[in-house]
C-alpha positions as a printed Julia matrix, in Angstrom:
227×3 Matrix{Float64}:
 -11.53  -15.3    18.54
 -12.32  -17.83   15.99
 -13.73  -21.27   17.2
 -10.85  -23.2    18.16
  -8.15  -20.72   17.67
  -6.19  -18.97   20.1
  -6.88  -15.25   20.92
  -3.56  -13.46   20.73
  -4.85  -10.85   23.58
  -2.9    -7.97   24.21
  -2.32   -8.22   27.7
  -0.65   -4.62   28.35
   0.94   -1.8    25.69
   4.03    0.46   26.91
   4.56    3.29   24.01
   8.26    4.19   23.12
   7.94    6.81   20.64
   5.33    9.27   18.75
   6.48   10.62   15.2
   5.2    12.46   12.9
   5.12    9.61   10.21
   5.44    6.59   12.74
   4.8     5.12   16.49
   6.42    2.36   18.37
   5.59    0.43   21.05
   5.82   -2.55   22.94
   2.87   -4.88   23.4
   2.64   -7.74   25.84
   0.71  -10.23   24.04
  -0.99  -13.63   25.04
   0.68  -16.76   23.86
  -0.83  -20.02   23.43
   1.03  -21.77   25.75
  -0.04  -19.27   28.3
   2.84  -17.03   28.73
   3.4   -13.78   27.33
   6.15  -12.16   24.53
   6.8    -8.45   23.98
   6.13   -7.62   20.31
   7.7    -4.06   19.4
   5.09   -3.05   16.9
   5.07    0.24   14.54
   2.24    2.06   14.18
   1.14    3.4    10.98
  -1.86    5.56    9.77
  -1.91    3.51    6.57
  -0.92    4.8     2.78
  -2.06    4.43   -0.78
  -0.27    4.15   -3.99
  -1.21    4.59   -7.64
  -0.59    2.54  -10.77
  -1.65    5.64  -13.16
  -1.43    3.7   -17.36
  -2.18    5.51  -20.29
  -3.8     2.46  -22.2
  -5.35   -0.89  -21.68
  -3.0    -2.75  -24.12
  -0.01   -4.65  -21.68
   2.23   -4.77  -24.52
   1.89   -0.88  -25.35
   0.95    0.69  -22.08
   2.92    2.46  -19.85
   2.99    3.5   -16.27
   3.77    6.79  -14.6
   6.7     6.21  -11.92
   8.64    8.61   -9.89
  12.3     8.34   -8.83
  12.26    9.38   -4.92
  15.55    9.61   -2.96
  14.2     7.38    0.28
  16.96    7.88    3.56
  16.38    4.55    4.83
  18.28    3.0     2.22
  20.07    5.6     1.22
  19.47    5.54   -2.08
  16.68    6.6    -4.94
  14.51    4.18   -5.65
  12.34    3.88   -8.73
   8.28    4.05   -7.2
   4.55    4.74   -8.01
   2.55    7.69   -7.25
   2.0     6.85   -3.2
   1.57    8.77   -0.07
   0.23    8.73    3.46
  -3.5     8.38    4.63
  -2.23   11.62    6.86
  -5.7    13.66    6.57
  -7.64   13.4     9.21
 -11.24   11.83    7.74
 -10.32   11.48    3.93
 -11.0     8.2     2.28
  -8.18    6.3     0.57
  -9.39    7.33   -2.97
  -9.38   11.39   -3.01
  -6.06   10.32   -0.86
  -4.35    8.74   -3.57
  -5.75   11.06   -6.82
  -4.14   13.79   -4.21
  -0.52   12.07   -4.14
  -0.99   11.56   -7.75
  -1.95   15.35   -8.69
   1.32   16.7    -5.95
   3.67   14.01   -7.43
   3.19   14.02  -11.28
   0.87   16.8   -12.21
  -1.96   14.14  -13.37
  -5.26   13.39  -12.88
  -7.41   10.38  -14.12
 -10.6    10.3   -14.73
 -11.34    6.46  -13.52
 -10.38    4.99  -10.44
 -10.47    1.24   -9.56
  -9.11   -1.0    -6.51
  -6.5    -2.42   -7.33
  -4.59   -4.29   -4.7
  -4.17   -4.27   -1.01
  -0.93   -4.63    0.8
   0.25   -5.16    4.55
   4.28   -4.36    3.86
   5.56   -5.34    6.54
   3.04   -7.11    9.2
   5.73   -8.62   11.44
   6.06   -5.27   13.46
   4.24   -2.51   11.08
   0.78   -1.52   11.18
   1.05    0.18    7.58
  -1.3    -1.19    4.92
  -1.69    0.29    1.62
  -4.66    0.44   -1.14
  -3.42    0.36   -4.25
  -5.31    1.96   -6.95
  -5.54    1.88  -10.77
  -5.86    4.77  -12.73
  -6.84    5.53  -16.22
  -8.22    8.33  -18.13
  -5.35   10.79  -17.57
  -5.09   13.87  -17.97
  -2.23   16.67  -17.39
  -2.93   19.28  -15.01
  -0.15   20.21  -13.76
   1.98   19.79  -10.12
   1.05   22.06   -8.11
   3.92   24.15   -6.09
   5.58   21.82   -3.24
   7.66   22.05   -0.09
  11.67   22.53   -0.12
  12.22   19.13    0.6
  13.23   15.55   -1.07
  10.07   15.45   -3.17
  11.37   18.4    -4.68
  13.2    16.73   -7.13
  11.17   13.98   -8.08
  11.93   12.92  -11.48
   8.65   11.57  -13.12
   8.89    9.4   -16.05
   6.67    7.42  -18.28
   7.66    3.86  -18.55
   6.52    1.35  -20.49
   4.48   -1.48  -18.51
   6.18   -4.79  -20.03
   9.69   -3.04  -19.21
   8.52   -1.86  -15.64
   7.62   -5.3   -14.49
  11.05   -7.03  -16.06
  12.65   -4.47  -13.97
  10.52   -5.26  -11.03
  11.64   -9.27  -11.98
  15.18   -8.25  -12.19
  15.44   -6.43   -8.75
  15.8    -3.02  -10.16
  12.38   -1.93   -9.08
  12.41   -2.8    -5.24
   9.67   -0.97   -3.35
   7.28   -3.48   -2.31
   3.95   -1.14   -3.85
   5.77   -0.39   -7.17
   6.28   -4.43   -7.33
   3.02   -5.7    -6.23
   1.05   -2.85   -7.89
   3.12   -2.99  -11.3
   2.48   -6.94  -11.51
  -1.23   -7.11  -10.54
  -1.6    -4.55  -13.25
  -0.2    -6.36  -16.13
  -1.99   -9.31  -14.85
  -4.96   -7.63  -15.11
  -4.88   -6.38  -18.48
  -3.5    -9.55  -19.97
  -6.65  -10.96  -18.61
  -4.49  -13.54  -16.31
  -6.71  -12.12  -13.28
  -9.57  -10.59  -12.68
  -9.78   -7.38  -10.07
 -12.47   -7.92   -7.2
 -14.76   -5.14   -6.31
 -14.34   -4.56   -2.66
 -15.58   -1.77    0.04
 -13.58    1.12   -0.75
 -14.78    4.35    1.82
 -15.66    3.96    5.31
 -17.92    0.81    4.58
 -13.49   -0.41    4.51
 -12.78    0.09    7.87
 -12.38   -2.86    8.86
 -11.87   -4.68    5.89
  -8.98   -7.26    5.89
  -6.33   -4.28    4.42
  -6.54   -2.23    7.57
  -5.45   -3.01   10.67
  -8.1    -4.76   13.29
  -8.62   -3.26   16.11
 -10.94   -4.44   18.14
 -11.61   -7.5    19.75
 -10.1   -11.35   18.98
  -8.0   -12.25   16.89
  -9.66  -12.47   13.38
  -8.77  -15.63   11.03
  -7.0   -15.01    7.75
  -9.73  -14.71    4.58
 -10.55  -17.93    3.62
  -9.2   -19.1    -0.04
 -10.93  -21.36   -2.38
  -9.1   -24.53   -3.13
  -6.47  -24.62   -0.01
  -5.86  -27.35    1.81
  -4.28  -27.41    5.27
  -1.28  -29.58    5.73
């Protein structure tokens, strides 16, 4: 726990349900006041997703996406190269130029971090590393399952139009939005990217979930000021 804050202990854990993609369970967790809530959480081996450009020019460049039909919502939705951190011992980055080799037939020659994203922290464990990729070259998808990724459609947009879309609600996944805006940030200059741990020195960097003991504080950020 963090001097002064209060250590949200998990008191107990009941699981509900194993899946191949997802868990759930309930946890019994400490409250300040004392008492405890049940927080149904979802647990997640983590992803990665890929914003894969073919130049460093915003106005100019363009970015690979993929239209996926995704059942949850039951529609397609317009995405980036991503997929699940589902081998057991790979690091994120041979994970994500996999997804983008199966997905569009490309590989890139330089890899970057770009962004880090918890989608959904109010009950999901899943975090994603976003990656930029440049340098590509055409290799080629290799032969997939009989199943939804089948018919991918892959298409080269261009950047400036992929982030309007984003902006106007026609781009909706929450990796294609963050990762598509970070990168035009980026090569406008607006930002800066960080280097960060990226391998196992990044398990337990603040994209993956914590797992051991307290309850760490949020990063801190220069120039905030608490209310």
């Amino acid at each position: 726990m963090t001097s002064g804050l209060h250590d949200f202990e998990v008191v107990s854990s009941t699981p509900v349900f194993d899946g191949r993609v997802v868990k759930l369970r309930v946890d019994d967790v400490r409250m300040p006041g004392g008492g405890t809530a049940k927080r149904e959480i979802v647990g997640h081996g983590g992803a990665v997703s890929v914003a894969a450009l073919d130049g460093a020019d915003p106005d100019t460049a363009r970015v690979l996406l993929i239209e996926q039909y995704r059942p949850a919502v039951g529609r397609r939705l317009w995405e980036m190269p991503a997929g699940l951190l589902d081998v057991p011992g790979e690091p994120a980055q041979p994970a994500a130029a996999r997804e983008l080799l199966e997905e569009t037939g490309y590989e890139a020659a330089t890899w970057s971090v770009l962004l880090d994203v918890a989608t959904s922290p109010g009950f999901s464990e899943e975090t994603v590393r976003i990656y930029l990729a440049t340098d590509l070259t055409f290799a080629g998808r290799p032969d997939g399952e009989d199943n939804e990724e089948a018919e991918l459609r892959v298409v080269w947009v261009p950047l400036r139009v992929a982030v309007q879309a984003a902006l106007a609600g026609a781009i909706v996944n929450v990796m294609a939005v963050a990762g598509l805006l970070a990168a035009d940030a980026v090569l406008r200059g607006t930002v800066r990217q960080v280097d960060r741990p990226d391998g196992p020195a990044a398990v337990d960097a603040p994209w993956t979930v914590h797992r051991g003991p307290g309850s760490p504080s949020a990063p801190p950020l220069e120039g905030a000021r608490e209310l």
